[in-house]
C-alpha positions as CSV (number, residue, x, y, z in Angstrom):
1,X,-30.7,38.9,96.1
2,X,-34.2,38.2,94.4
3,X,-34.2,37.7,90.3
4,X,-36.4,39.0,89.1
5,X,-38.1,36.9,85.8
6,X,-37.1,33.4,84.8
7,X,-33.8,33.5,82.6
8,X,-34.5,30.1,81.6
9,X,-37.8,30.3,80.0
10,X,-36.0,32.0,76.7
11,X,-33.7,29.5,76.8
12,X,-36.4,27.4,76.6
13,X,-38.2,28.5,73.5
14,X,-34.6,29.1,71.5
15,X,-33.8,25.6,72.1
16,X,-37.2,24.4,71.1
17,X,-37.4,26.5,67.9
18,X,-33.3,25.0,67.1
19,X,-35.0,21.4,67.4
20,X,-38.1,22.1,65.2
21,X,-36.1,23.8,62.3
22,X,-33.3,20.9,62.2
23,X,-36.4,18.4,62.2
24,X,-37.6,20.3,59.6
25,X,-34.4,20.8,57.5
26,X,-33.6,17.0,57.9
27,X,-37.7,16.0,57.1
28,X,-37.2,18.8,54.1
29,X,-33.9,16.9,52.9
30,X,-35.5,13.6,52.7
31,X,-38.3,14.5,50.6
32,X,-36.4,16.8,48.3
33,X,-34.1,13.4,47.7
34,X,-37.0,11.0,47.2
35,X,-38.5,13.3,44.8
36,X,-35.2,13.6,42.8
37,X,-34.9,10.0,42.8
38,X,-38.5,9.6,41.8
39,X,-38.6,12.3,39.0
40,X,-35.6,10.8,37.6
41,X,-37.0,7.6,37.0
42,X,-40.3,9.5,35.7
43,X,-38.0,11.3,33.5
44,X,-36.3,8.1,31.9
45,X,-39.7,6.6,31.3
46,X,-41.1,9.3,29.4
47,X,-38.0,9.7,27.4
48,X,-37.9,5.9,26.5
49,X,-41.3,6.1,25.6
50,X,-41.1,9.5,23.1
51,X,-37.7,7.5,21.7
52,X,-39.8,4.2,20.9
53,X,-43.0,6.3,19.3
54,X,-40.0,8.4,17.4
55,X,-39.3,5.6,16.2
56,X,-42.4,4.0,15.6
57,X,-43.6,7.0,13.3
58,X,-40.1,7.0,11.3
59,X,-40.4,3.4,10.5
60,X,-41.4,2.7,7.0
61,X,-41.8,-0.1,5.1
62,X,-42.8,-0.6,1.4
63,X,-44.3,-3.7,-0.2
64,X,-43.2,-3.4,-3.8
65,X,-42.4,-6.2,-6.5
66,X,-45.5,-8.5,-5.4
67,X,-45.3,-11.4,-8.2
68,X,-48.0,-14.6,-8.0
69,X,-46.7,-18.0,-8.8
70,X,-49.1,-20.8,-9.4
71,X,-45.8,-23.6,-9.1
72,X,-43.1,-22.2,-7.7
73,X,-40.2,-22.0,-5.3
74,X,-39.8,-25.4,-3.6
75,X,-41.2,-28.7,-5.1
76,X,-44.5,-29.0,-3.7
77,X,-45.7,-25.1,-3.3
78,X,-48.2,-24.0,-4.7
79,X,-49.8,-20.6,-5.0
80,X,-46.7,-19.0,-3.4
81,X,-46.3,-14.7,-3.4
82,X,-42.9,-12.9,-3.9
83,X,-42.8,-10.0,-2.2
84,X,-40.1,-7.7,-1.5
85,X,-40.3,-5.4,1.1
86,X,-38.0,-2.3,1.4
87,X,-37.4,-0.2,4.3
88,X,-37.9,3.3,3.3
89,X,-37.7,4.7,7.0
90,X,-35.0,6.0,9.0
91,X,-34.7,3.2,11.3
92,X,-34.2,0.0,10.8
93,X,-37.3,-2.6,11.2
94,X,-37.5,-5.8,13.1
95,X,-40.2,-7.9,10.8
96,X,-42.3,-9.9,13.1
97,X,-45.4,-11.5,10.8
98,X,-46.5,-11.2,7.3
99,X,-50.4,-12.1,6.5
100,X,-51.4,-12.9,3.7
101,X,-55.2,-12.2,3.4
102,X,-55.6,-12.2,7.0
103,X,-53.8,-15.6,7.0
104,X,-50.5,-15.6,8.6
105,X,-47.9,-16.7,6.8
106,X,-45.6,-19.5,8.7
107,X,-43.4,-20.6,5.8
108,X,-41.1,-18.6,3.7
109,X,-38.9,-20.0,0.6
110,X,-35.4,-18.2,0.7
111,X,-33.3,-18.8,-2.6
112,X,-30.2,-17.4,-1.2
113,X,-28.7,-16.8,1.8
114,X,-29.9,-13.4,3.5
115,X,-26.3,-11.4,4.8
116,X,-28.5,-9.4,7.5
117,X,-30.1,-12.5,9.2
118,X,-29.2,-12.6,13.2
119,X,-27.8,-15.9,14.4
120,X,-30.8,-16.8,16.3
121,X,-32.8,-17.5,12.7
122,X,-29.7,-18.4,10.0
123,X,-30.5,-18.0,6.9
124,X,-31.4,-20.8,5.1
125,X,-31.7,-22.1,1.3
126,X,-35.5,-23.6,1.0
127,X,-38.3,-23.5,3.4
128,X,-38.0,-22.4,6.9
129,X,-40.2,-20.7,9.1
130,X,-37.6,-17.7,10.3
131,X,-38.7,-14.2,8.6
132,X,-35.8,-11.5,7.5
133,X,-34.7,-10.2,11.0
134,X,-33.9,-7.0,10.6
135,X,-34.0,-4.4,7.6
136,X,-31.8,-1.4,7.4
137,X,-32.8,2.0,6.1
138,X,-32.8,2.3,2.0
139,X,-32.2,-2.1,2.4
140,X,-34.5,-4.2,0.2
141,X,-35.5,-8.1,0.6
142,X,-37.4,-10.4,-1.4
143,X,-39.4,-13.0,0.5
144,X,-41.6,-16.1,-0.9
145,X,-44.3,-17.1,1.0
146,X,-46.5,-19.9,0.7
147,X,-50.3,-20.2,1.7
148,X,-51.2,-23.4,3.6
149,X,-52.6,-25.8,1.6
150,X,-56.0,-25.8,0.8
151,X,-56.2,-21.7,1.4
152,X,-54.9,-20.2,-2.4
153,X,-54.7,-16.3,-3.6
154,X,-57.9,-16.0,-5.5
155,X,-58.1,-15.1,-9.0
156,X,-58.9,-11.7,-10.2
157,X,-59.7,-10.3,-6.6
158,X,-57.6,-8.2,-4.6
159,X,-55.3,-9.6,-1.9
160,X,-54.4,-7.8,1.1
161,X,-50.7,-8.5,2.1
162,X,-50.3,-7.1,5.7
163,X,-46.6,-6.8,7.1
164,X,-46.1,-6.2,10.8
165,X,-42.9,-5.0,12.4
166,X,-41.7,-5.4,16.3
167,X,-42.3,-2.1,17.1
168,X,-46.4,-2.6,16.2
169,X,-46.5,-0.8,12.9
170,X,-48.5,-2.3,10.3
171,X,-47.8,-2.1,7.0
172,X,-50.5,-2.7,4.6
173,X,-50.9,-3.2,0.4
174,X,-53.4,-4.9,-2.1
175,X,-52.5,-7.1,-5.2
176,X,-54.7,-8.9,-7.9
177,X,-53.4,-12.2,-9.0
178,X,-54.0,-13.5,-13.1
């Protein structure tokens, strides 16, 4: 008897079509995970970063209080500034510098102990060079700070006291001394 056709060139083709679509379905799988995996981590970037810039514009600080002292604080200051700076945000602020026209400011006089202070900068009675860690919301703090000698406030001219927190904000307010 004589066939008539090949039976095994259908065969042929179903077998080849079965491979293609499982190398597809498996190629398919493994770019639908990496693509999770990398949208995830997309995902908990760009949520960090709206939480930090949330933050950022809820942060506020107010630079109240600001007294001039020609001979004050420890023995040998002179020209010192009390300010105290409130946190009248939401969230509380990590103070990093304060400036005192556009110097910065690298000693402080604290006349009591500060109960907020971090153990990494104690709180200390006298000079030091730690600022006021962290300030809660509707939480006040009054700081001394020194100019280094010769630099002084000047006398019936506007200084600009500058306050920058950890999260970049800047914090700015003038004051005329006597």
């Amino acid at each position: 008897m004589r066939r008539i056709g090949s039976s095994r060139r259908g065969l042929s083709t179903i077998v080849t079509a079965g491979i293609m679509l499982s190398a597809v379905a498996v190629l398919g799988s493994a770019v639908v995970t990496w693509s999770n995996g990398n949208l995830k981590a997309f995902e908990i970037a760009l949520s960090n970063t709206a939480i930090a810039n949330t933050n950022k514009i809820t942060e506020s600080v107010a630079i109240e209080n600001i007294a001039f002292c020609s001979n004050c604080g420890s023995a040998n200051s002179k020209n010192v500034t009390n300010v105290t700076l409130t946190n009248t945000g939401t969230v509380s602020v990590k103070i990093t510098q304060i400036q005192l026209n556009s110097t910065v400011i690298s000693s402080y006089y604290y006349s009591k102990s500060y109960k907020y202070a971090s153990s990494s900068c104690p709180p200390p009675s006298g000079m030091s060079t730690c600022l006021p860690v962290t300030l809660s919301p509707k939480q006040s703090y009054t700081v001394s700070t020194s100019l280094n000698y010769p630099k002084t406030w000047g006398s019936q001219k506007p200084d600009t006291i500058t306050v920058t927190t950890a999260r970049g904000s800047i914090f700015t307010t003038q004051a005329a001394p006597p």
